[in-house]
Structure formats: C-alpha cells, structure tokens
C-alpha positions in Angstrom: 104.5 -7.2 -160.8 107.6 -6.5 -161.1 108.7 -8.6 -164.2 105.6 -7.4 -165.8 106.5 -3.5 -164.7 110.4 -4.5 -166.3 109.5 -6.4 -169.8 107.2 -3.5 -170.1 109.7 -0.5 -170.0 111.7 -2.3 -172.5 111.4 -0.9 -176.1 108.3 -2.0 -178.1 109.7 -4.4 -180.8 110.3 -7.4 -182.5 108.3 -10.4 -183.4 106.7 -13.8 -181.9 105.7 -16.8 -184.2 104.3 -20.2 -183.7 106.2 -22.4 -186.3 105.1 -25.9 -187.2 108.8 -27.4 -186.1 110.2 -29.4 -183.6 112.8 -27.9 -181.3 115.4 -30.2 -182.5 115.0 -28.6 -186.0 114.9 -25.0 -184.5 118.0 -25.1 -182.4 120.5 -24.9 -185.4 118.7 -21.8 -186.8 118.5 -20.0 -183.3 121.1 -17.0 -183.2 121.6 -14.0 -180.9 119.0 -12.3 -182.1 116.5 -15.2 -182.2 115.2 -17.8 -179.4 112.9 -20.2 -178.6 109.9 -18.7 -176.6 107.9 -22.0 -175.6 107.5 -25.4 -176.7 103.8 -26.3 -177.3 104.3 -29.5 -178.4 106.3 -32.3 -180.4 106.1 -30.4 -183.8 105.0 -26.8 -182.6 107.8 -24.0 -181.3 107.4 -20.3 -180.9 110.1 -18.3 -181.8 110.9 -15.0 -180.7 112.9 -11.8 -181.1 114.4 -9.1 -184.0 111.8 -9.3 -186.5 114.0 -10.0 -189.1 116.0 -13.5 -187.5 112.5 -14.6 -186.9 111.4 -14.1 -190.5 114.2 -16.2 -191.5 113.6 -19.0 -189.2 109.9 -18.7 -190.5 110.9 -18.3 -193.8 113.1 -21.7 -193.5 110.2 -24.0 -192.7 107.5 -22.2 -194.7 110.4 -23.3 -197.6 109.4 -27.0 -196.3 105.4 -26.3 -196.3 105.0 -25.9 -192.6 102.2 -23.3 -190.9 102.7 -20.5 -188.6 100.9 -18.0 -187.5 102.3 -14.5 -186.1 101.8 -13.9 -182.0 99.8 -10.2 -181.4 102.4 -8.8 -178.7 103.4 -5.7 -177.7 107.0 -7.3 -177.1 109.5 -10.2 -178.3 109.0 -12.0 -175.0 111.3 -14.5 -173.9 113.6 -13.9 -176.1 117.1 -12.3 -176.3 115.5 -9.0 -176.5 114.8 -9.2 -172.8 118.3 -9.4 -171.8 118.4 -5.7 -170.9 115.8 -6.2 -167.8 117.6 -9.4 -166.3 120.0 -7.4 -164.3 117.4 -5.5 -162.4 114.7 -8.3 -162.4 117.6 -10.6 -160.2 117.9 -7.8 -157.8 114.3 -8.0 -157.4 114.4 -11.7 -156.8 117.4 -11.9 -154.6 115.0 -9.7 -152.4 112.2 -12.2 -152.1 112.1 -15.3 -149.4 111.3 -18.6 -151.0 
C-alpha cells in the first residue's frame, strides 16, 4: 500500500513501451532518463521513463523494422522517474519484519 500510495504522489508523466529487442541490444541505449521496466522475454523489453529518451530507444529499433506498442499508464513505472520516492519507500521497508 504504501509503494502504491508513493509511485502515486509522484508527478503524472512519461512513457512505457514494449519494444521487440533483446536486453542485450537495449542496455547501450539506456540513459538517465531511460530504463528497462521488465523483460518479457528473449526478444521483448519494456522501456520506461521521459517520453522523449523512450521515443528514441523506440525510434532506434522501429529504424531496424521491430514492433512496439505504447503501455496505457498513468506513470513511467520502474524507471528513473521513480527515483524521488525511494528515499521514503526504504524507510517504510526498514520498518517491516521479514
């Protein structure tokens, strides 16, 4: 709950795509403002975070005729656009007993 209550007070913005790549071939294109999100599968990545750095990563493998299709969020999730939260979300889970 709290995680959720956290990414949520975040600012609404940027942008998550599935991109027909393997992570190998993302990694070099990943910046500050860019990350990998989840990978789905040998040759399927999502990237997320600042609209723009996404578009470009996109851009680069739509260039080589690979798909991908645009996430519906309300936020870049798991991406460096989360960063602001961490602080707060560790002193939530330095409270909890494992």
């Amino acid at each position: 709950v709290a995680r959720g209550r956290l990414m949520q007070a975040l600012p609404v913005g940027g942008s998550m795509v599935a991109v027909e790549a393997a992570e190998a071939e993302v990694l070099p294109l990943l910046t500050d403002e860019v990350g990998i999100a989840a990978v789905n599968g040998p040759s399927s990545v999502v990237v997320s975070g600042v609209e723009s750095a996404v578009a470009g990563v996109v851009a680069h493998f739509a260039g080589l005729g690979r798909k991908s299709s645009v996430l519906r969020v309300s936020h870049a999730f798991h991406s460096p656009l989360m960063e602001p939260m961490l602080a707060e979300f560790g002193e939530v889970v330095a409270g909890l007993e494992f």
